[in-house]
MDAnalysis code that builds the backbone (N, CA, C; Angstrom):
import MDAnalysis as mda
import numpy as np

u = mda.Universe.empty(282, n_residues=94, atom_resindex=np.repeat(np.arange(94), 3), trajectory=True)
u.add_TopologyAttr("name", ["N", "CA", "C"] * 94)
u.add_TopologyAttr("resid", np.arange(1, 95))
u.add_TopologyAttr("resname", ["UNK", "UNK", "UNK", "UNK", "UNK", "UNK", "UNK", "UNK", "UNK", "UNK", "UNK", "UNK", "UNK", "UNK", "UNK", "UNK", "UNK", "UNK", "UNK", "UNK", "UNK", "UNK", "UNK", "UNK", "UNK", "UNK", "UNK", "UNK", "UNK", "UNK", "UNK", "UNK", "UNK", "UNK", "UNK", "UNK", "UNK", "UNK", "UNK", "UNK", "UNK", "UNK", "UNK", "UNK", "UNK", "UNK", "UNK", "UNK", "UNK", "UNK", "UNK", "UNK", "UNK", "UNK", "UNK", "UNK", "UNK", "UNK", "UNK", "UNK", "UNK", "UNK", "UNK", "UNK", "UNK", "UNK", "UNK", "UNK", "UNK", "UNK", "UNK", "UNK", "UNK", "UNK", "UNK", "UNK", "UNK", "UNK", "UNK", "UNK", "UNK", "UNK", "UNK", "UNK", "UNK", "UNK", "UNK", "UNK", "UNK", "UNK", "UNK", "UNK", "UNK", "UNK"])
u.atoms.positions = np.array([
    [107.050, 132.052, 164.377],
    [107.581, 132.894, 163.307],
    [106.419, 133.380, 162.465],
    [106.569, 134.601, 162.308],
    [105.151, 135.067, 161.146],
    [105.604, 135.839, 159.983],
    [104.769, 134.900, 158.979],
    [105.180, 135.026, 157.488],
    [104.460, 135.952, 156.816],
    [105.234, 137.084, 156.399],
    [104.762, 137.996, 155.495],
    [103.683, 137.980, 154.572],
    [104.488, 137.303, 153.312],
    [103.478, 136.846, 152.218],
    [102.595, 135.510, 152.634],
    [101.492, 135.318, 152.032],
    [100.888, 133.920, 151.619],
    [101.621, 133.533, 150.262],
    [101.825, 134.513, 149.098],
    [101.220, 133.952, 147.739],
    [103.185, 132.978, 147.702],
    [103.486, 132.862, 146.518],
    [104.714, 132.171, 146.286],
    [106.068, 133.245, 146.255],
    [107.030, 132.799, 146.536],
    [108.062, 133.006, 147.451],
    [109.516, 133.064, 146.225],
    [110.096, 133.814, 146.215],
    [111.819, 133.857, 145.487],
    [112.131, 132.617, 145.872],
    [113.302, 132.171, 145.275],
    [113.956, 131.352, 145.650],
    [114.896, 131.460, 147.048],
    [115.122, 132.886, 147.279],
    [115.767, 132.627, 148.166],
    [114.918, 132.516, 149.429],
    [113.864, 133.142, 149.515],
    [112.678, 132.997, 150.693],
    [112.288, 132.021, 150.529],
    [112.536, 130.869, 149.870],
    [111.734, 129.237, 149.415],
    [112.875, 128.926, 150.673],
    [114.059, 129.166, 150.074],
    [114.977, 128.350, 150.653],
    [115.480, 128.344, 152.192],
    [114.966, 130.280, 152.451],
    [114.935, 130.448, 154.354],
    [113.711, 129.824, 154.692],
    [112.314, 129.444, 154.131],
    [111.552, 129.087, 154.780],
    [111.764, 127.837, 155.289],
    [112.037, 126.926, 154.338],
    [112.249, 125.097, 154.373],
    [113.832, 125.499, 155.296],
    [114.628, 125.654, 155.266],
    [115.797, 125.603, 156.551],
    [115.073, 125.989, 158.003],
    [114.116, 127.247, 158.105],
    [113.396, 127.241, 159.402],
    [112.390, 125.958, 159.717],
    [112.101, 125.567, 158.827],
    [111.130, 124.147, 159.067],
    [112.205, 123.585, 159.456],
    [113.024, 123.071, 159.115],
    [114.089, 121.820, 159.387],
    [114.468, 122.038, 160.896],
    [114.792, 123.586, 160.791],
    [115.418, 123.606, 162.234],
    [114.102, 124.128, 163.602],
    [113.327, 124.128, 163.395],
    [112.010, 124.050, 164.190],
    [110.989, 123.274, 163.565],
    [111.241, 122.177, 163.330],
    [110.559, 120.960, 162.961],
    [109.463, 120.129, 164.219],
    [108.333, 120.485, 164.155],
    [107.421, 120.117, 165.107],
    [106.934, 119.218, 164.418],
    [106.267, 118.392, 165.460],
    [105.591, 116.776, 164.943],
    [104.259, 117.104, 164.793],
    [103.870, 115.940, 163.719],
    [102.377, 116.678, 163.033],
    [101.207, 116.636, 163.596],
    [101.162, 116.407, 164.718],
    [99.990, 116.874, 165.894],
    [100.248, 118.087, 166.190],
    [101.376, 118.863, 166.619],
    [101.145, 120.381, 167.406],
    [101.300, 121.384, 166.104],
    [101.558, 121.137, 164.691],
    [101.518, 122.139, 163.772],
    [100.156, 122.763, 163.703],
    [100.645, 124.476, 163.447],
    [99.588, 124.781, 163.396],
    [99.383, 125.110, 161.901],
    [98.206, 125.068, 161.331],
    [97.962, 124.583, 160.075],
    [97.791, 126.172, 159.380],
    [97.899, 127.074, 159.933],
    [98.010, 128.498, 159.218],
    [99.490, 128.787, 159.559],
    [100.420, 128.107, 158.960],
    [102.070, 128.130, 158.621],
    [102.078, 128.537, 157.076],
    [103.137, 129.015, 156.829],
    [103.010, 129.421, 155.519],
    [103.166, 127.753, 154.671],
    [102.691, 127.459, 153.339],
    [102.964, 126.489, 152.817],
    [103.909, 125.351, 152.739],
    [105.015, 126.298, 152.514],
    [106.344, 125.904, 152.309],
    [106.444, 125.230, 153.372],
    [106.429, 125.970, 154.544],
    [106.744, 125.651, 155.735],
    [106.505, 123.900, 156.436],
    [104.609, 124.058, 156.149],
    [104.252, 122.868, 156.280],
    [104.551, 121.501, 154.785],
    [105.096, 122.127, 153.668],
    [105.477, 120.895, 153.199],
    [106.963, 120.122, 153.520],
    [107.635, 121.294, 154.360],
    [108.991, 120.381, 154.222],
    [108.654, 120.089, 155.590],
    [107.712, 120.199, 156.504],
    [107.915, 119.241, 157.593],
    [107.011, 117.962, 156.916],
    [106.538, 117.766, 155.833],
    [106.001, 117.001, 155.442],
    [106.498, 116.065, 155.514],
    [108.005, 116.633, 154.140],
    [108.884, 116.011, 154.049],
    [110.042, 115.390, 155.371],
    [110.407, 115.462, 155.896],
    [110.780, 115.755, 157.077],
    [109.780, 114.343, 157.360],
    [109.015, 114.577, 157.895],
    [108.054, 112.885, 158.317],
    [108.481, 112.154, 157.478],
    [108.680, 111.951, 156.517],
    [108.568, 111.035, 155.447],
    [110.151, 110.185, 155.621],
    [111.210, 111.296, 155.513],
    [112.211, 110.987, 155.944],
    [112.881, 110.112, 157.273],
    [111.804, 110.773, 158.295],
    [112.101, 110.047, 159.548],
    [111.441, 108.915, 159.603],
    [110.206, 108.502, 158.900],
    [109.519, 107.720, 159.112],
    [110.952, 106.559, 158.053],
    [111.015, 106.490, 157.128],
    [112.107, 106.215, 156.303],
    [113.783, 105.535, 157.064],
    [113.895, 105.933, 157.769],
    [115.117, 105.871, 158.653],
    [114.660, 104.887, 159.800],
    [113.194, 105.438, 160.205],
    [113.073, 104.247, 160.985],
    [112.546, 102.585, 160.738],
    [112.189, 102.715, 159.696],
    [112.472, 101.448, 158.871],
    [113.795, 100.446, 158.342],
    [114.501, 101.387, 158.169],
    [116.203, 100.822, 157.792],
    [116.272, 100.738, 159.370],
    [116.202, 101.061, 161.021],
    [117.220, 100.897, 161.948],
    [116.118, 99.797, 162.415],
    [115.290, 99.758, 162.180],
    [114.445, 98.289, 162.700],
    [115.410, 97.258, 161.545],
    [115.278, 96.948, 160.792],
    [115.732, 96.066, 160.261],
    [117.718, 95.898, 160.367],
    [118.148, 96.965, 160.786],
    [119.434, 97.149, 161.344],
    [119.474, 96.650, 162.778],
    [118.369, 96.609, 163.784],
    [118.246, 95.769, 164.962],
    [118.615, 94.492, 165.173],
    [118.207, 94.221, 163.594],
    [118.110, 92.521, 163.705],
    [119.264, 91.795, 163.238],
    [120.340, 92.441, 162.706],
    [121.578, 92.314, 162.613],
    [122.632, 92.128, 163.241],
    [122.950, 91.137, 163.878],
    [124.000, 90.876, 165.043],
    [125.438, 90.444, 164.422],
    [126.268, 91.376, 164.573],
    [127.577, 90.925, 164.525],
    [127.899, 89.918, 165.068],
    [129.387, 89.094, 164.071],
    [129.891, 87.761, 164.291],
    [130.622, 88.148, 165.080],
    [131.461, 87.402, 166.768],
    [132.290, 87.781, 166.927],
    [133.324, 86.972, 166.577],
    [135.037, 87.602, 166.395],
    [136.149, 87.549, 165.456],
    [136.695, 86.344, 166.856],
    [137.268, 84.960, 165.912],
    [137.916, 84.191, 167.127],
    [138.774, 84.551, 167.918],
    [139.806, 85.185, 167.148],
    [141.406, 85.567, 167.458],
    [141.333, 87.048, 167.630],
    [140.425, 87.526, 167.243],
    [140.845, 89.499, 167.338],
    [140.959, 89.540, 165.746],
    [141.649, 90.600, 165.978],
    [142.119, 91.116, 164.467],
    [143.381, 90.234, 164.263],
    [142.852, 89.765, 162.636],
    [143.306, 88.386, 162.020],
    [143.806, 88.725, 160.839],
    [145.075, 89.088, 160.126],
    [144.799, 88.677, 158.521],
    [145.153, 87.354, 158.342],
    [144.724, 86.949, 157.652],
    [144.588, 85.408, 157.383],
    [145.097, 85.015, 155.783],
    [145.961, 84.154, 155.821],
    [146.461, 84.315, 154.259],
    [145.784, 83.287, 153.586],
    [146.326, 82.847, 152.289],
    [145.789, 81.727, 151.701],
    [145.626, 81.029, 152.445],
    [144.298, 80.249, 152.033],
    [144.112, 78.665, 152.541],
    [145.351, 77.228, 152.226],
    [145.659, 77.674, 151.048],
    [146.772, 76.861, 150.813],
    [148.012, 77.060, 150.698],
    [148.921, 76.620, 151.226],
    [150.123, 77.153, 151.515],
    [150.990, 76.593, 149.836],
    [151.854, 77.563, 149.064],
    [152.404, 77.113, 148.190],
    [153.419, 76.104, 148.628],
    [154.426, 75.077, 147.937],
    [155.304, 74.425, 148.120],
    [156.768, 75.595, 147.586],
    [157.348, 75.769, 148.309],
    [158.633, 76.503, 148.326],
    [159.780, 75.466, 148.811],
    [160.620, 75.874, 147.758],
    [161.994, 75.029, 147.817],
    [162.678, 75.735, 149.303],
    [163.178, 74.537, 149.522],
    [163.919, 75.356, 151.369],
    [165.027, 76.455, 150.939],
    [165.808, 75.897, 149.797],
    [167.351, 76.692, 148.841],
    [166.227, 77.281, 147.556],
    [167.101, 78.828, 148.356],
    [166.319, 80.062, 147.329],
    [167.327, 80.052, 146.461],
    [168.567, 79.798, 146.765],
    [169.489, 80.050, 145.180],
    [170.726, 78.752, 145.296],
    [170.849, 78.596, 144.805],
    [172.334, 77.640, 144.247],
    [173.646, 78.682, 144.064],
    [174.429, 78.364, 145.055],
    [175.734, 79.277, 144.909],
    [176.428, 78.229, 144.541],
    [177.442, 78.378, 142.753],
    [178.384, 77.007, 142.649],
    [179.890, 77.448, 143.295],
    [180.125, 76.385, 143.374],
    [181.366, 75.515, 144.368],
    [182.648, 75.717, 143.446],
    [183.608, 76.272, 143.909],
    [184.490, 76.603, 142.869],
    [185.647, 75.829, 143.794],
    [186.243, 74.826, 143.163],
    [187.216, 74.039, 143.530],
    [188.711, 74.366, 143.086],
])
């Protein structure tokens, strides 16, 4: 892609440049270093990020799920209340 200006950029040309970085995001060996600015800071950013992510899924590696005894369980209290067997008293009419 070849960039018009060098000097600084509208906002809205800030904002097409960094979306073309994102979406042609090359790794920082094959950049070529006469990219417009912008360009090369959000793949900057962009490293930083990935490098970032791959820190949280290493330590997400090491995380092994419990497996469940029964399957899917709800499980109620541990202690069961004492309940009267007679929910009501009906009186006796003689």
């Amino acid at each position: 892609m070849q960039f018009a200006s060098r000097g600084s950029a509208d906002l809205v040309e800030e904002l097409r440049l960094r979306r073309w970085a994102r979406e042609n995001y090359v790794a920082s060996g094959h950049r070529d270093q006469t990219w417009h600015p912008l360009v090369l800071d959000e793949m900057r950013r962009r490293d930083q990020e990935l490098t970032a992510a791959a820190s949280y899924s290493a330590v997400a590696r090491r995380i092994v799920p419990l497996v469940p005894d029964h399957g899917r369980l709800v499980r109620g209290p541990h202690i069961e209340l004492v309940r009267p067997h007679v929910l009501l008293r009906v009186p006796v009419v003689e």
